[in-house]
Structures are given as C-alpha cells and as structure tokens.
C-alpha positions as CSV (number, residue, x, y, z in Angstrom):
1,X,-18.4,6.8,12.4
2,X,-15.8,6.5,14.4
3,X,-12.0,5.8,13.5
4,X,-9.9,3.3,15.1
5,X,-6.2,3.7,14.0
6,X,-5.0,0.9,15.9
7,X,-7.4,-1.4,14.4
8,X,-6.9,-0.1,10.5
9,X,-3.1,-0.5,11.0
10,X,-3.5,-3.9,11.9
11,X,-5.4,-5.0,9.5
12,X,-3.3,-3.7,7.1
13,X,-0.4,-4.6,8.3
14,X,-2.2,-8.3,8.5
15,X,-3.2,-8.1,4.8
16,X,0.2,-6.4,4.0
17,X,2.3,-9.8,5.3
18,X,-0.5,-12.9,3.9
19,X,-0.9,-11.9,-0.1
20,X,-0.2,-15.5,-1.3
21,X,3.2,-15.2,-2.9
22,X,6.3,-14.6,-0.2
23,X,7.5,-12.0,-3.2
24,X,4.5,-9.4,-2.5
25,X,4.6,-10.0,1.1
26,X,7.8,-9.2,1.6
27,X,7.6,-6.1,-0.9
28,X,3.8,-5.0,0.5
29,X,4.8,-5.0,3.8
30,X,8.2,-3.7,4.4
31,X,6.4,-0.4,2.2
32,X,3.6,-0.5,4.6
33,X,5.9,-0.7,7.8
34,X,8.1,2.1,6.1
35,X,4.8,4.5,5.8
36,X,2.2,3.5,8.7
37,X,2.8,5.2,11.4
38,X,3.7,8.6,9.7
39,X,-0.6,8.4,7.7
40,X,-3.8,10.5,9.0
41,X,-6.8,8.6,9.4
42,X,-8.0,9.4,5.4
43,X,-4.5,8.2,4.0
44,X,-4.5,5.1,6.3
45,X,-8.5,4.3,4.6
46,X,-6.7,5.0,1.7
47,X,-3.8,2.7,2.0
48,X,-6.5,-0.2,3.0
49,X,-7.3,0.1,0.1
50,X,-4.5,-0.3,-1.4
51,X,-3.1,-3.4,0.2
52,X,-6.7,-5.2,-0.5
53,X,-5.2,-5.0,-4.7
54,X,-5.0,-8.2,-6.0
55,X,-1.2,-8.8,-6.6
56,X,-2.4,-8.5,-10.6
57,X,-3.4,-5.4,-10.0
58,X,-0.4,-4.5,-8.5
59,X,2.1,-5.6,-10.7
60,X,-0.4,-4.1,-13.5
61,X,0.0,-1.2,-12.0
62,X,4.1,-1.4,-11.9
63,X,4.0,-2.3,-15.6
64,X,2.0,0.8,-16.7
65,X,3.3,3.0,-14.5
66,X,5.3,5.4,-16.8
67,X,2.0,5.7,-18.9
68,X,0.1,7.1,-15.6
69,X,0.0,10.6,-15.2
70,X,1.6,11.2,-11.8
71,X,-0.6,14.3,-11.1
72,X,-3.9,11.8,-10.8
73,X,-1.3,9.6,-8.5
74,X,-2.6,9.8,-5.0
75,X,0.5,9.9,-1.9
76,X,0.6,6.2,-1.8
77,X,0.3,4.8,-5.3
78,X,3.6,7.5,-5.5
79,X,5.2,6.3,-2.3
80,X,4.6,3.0,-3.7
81,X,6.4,3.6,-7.1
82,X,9.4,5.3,-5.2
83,X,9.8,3.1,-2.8
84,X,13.1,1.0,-2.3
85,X,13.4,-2.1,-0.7
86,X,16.4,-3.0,1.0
C-alpha cells in the first residue's frame, strides 16, 4: 500500500489541534509542528499513532515517565518527553 505523506501529516496535524481540552491542543500540536516535516514515512505511522492517545493516556504516560526504561522508548515517545514548549 501506498503512502501518502501529505495526507498522514494532515490528519495528524488535524488530530493534533481538536483533543477536547485547549491544554493538550496546544501542547500536542506545537510538538507535532516542531517534528513533522523532519519524519520518514514509518515514524510519521508512528506518530499517528501517537496523537490518536487519549489525553489519559498521555498524561499517564507523563506521570510514569521516570519509571519507563528509555531504551524501550521509541523517537517520539522521547521527543515527546524532551520537548519544550515555548
């Protein structure tokens, strides 16, 4: 099957910026616009994936962070953790 990047960034730019609370939008996608256009196709699949968490699993995820071991991390559960809003 064929790949469109165009299409996968938009939808996950789309699901990025509408999570239900204006907090996670405005965290989710300011990451996603800081990492998108940089992604192969698998890391893009990948961060779909990652933006279709439910914001409970997300913040889950934030809270145990220190107890996961960073070497079963993929790149963007780590570019997550280390990124910095502005």
């Amino acid at each position: 099957m064929k790949i469109n990047k165009d299409d996968i960034k938009k939808r996950i730019i789309y699901r990025a910026s509408y999570r239900g609370t204006k907090e996670m939008d405005v965290l989710i996608s300011s990451f996603v616009k800081s990492i998108i256009n940089d992604m192969t196709n698998e890391e893009l699949l990948e961060l779909e994936k990652f933006v279709n968490l439910s914001d409970e699993d997300l913040i889950k995820l934030n809270k145990n962070f220190n107890n996961i071991k960073k070497q079963n991390m993929n790149k963007i559960y780590k570019s997550f953790f280390n990124f910095k809003p502005l």
